[in-house]
C-alpha positions in Angstrom: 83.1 84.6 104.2 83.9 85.0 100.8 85.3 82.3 98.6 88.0 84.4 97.0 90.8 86.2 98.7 92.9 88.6 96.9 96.3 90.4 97.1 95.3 92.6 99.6 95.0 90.2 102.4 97.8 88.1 100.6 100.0 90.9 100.0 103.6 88.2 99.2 100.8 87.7 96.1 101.6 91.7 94.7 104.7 90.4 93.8 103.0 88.0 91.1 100.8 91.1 90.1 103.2 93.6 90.1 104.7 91.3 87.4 102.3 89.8 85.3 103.6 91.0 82.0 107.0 89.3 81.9 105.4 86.1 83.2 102.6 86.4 80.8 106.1 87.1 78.2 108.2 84.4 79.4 105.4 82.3 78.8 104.5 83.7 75.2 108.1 83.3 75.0 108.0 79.2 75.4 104.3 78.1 74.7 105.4 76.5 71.7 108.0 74.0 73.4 105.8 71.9 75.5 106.3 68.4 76.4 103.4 66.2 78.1 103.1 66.5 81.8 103.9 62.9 83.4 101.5 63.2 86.4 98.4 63.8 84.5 96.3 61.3 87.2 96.6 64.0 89.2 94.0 65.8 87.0 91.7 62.8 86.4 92.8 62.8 82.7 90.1 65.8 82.2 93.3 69.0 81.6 95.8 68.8 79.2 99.2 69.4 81.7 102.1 70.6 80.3 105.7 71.1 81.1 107.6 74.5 79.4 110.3 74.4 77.8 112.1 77.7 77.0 112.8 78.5 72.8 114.7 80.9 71.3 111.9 82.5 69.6 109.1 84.9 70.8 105.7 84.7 69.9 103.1 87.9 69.7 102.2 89.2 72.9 98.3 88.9 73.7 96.1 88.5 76.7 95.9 85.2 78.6 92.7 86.0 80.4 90.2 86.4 77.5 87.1 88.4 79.1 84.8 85.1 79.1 87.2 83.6 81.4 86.2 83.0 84.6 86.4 80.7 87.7 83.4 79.5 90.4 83.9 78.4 93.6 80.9 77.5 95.8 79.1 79.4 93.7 80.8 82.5 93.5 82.0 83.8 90.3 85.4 85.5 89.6 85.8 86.9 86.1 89.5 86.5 85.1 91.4 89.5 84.8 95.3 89.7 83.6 97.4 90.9 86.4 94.9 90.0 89.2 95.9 87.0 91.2 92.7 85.4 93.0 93.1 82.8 96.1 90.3 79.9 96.6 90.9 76.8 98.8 90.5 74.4 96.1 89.1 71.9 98.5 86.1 73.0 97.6 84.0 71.9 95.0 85.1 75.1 92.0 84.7 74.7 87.9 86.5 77.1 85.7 84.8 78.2 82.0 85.8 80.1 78.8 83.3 81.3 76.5 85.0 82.7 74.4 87.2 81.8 71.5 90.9 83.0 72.0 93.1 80.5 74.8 92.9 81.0 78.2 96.3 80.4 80.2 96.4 79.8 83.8 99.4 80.0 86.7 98.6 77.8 89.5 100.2 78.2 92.7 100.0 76.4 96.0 101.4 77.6 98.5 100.3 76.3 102.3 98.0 77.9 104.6 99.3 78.4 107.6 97.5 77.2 111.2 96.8 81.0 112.5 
């Protein structure tokens, strides 16, 4: 079994893929009208977590996934890509990296698996 799961067994995920440029824009749109996230013990202090709030001003679009971006779970490497959702079961032990020197954003969703 693999760690990752994509849209095509998840396809209510297409929906998130299908429309990654105006997420991606709403962000750009609001990145520079943050405010700190209160539950930061949920992250053990180690990400900075914060909320969005929504300016009037637009910023340049860009990527979000630089191509150094990527994300391990039990030992299997997914290089991030814009527009391509991946799905882990981050009950496992996972670490996420960037190499490189530009910003990498990231849209976490949980959403509940279901007993089959």
């Amino acid at each position: 079994m693999t760690a990752f799961q994509y849209s095509a067994t998840h396809p209510h995920l297409k929906l998130l893929e299908d429309n990654w440029q105006i997420i991606r824009d709403e962000y750009l749109a609001a990145a520079n009208m943050v405010t700190e996230w209160p539950e930061t013990y949920l992250h053990n202090g180690l990400w900075d977590v914060l909320g969005i709030h929504y300016p009037d001003h637009q910023m340049p679009g860009e990527s979000l996934c630089p191509p150094e971006a990527w994300l391990e779970v039990l030992g299997e490497r997914h290089v991030a890509q814009d527009g391509k959702v991946a799905v882990f079961d981050d009950r496992n032990q996972h670490s996420a990296g960037n190499q490189g020197e530009s910003e990498r954003v990231v849209l976490i969703v949980d959403f509940w698996k279901t007993a089959a």
